[in-house]
Each structure stands twice: as structure tokens, then as C-alpha cells.
C-alpha positions as CSV (number, residue, x, y, z in Angstrom):
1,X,0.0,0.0,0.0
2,X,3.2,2.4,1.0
3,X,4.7,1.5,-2.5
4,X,1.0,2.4,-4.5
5,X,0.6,5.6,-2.1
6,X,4.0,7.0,-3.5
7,X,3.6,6.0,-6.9
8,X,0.5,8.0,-6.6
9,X,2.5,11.0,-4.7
10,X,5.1,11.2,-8.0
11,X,2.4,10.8,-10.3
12,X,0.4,14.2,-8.9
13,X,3.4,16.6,-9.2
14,X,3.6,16.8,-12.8
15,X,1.6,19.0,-14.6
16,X,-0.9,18.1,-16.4
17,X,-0.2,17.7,-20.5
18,X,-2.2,18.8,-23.4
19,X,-3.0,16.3,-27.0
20,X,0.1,17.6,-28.5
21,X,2.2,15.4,-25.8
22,X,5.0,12.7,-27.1
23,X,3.7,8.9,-25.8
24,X,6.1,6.5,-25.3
25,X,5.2,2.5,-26.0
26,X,7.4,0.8,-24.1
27,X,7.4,-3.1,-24.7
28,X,8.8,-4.4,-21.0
29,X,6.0,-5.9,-19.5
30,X,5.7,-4.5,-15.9
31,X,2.4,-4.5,-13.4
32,X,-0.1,-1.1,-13.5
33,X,1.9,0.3,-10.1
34,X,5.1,-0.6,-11.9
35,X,4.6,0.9,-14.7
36,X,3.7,3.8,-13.4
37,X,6.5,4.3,-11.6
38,X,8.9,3.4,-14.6
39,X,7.2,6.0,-16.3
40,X,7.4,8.9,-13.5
41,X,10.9,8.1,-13.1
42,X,11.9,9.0,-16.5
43,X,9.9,12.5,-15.9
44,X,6.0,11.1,-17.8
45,X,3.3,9.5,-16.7
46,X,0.9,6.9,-17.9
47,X,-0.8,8.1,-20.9
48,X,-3.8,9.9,-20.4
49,X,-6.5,9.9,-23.5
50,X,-8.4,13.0,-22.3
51,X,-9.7,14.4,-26.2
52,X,-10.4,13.0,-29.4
53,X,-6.6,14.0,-30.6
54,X,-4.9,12.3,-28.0
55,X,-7.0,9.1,-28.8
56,X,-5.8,9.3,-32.7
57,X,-2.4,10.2,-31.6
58,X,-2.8,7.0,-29.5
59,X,-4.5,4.5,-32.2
60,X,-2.2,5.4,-35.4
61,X,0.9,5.1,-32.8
62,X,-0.1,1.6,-31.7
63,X,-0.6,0.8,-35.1
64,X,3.0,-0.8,-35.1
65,X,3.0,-2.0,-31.4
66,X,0.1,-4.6,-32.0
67,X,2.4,-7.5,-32.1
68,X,3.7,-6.8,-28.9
69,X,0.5,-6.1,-27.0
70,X,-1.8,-8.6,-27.7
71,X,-3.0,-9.0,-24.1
72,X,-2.9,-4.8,-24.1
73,X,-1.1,-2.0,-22.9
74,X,-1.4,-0.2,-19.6
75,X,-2.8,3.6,-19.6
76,X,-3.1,6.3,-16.7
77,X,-7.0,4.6,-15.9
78,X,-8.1,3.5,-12.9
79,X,-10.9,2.8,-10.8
80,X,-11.1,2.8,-6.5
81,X,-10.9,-1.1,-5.3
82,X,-13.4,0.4,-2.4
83,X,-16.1,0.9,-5.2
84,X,-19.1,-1.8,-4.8
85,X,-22.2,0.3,-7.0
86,X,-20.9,2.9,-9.0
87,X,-17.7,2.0,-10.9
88,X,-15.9,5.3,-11.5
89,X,-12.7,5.2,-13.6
90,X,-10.2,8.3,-12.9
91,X,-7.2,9.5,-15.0
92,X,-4.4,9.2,-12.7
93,X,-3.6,13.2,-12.8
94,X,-6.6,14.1,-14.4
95,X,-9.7,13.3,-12.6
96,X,-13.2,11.4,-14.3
97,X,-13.6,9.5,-17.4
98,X,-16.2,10.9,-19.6
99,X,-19.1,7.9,-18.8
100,X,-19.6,7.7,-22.2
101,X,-18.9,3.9,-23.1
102,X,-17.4,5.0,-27.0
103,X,-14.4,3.4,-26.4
104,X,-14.9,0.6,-23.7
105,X,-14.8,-2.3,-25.3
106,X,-18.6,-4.2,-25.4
107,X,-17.7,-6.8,-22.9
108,X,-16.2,-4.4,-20.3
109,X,-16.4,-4.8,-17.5
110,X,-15.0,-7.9,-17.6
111,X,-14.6,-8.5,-14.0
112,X,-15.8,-5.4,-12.1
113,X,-14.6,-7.0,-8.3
114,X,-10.8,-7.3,-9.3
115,X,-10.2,-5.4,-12.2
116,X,-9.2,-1.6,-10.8
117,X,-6.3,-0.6,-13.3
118,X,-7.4,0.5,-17.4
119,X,-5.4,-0.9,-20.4
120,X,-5.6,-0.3,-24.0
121,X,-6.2,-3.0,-26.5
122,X,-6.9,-3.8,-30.2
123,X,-10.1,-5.3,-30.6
124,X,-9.6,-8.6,-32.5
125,X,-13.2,-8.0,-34.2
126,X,-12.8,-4.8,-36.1
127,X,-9.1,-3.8,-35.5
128,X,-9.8,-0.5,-33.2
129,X,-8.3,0.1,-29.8
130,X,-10.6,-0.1,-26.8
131,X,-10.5,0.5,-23.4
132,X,-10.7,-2.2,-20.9
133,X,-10.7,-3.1,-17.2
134,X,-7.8,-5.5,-16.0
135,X,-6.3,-6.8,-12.9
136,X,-3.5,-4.3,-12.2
137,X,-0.9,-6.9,-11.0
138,X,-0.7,-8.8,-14.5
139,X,2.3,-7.8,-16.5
140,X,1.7,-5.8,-19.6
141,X,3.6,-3.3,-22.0
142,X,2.9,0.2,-21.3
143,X,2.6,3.7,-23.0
144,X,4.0,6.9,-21.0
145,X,2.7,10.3,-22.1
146,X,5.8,13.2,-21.9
């Protein structure tokens, strides 16, 4: 819990980023906390897909990376593990997820009691990146957001 707190300490004092940020795809597989403290250490956080330009930017940079994300690709999204009735996913510097379920993928949530940490992933149906929930200790690539 000490080790989540701090990663949550770095990850408030940078300032937040606008859609014309650098992301980062970086292939070793580390867990959500991980992750985001990789990415605070090198001076970015965990990608945070707050506009429709940021999502683009997002998409046509994965484009490449699918081959080494097939399970996903951790972003800045997560979700309170004290939540029972309303699920509320957070950016990790910037504050509520539009509820809009555009880019969840259709079976999300897929388990809404132990999944608290967002990834990214290509949906094997019609090739577009969704968002989805996922247990945050699995091991998974990961994009950072400078």
C-alpha cells in the first residue's frame, strides 16, 4: 500500500499535459503500479487519453506495437478497489472518465470486483483500440505520455 501511495504522490506533481504530448510505447511488461512508476521516473506519466486528438495520436501510434501487445497496454485509468455500486474510472492526474462507453470495449467490465487498473487493447473484431478493465498486477507493455 506504502509503495501504490508513493507512486500516486510522484504521479500528482507533474503538470498536467495537453493532445500535443510525445507517448512512449514501451514493450517491457511490468504490473499497473510498476509501470507507473517506470514512467514517473523518466519524468511522464501513464498516458492519459483526455480528447479526441490524444485518442488518434494513441490509435495510429499503436498501429505498429500490436504484435507486442496482444493482451494490451497499460494507460493512466483507474478505478477505486473500495467501489461496490458505482464504478468510477479516474485519469491518474486528471480526474473522471467521460461515462460515455465509445471506447470501452462491449464486454467491459470484464470483472468489475478485481479489475481496478485501465489498459488499451486492439479489438480482435474490427481492429480498433478499446478501453478495458484488467487486474493491475498482470504484467503488460505500457505507454507513457511526456
Amino acid at each position: 500500500m506504502a509503495r501504490f501511495m508513493l507512486a500516486l504522490l510522484l504521479a500528482t506533481i507533474h503538470l498536467p499535459l495537453d493532445s500535443t504530448d510525445k507517448i512512449h510505447f514501451n514493450e517491457d511488461a511490468k504490473s499497473w503500479i510498476d509501470a507507473l512508476e517506470h514512467c514517473n521516473k523518466t519524468g511522464s506519466y501513464l498516458v492519459e487519453i483526455l480528447n479526441n486528438t490524444t485518442w488518434e495520436t494513441v490509435n495510429r501510434d499503436l498501429e505498429d506495437e500490436t504484435d507486442k501487445m496482444e493482451q494490451g497496454a497499460w494507460i493512466g485509468l483507474e478505478r477505486s478497489i473500495f467501489a461496490l455500486n458505482e464504478i468510477t474510472w479516474t485519469w491518474v492526474l486528471n480526474g473522471s472518465l467521460n461515462k460515455s462507453k465509445k471506447h470501452w470495449r462491449e464486454d467491459f467490465p470484464t470483472d468489475e470486483y478485481n479489475h481496478h487498473c485501465g489498459k488499451i487493447i486492439q479489438d480482435k473484431k474490427n481492429g480498433s483500440f478499446m478501453l478495458l478493465d484488467e487486474d493491475c498486477h498482470i504484467k503488460l507493455p505500457f505507454i507513457c505520455q511526456t
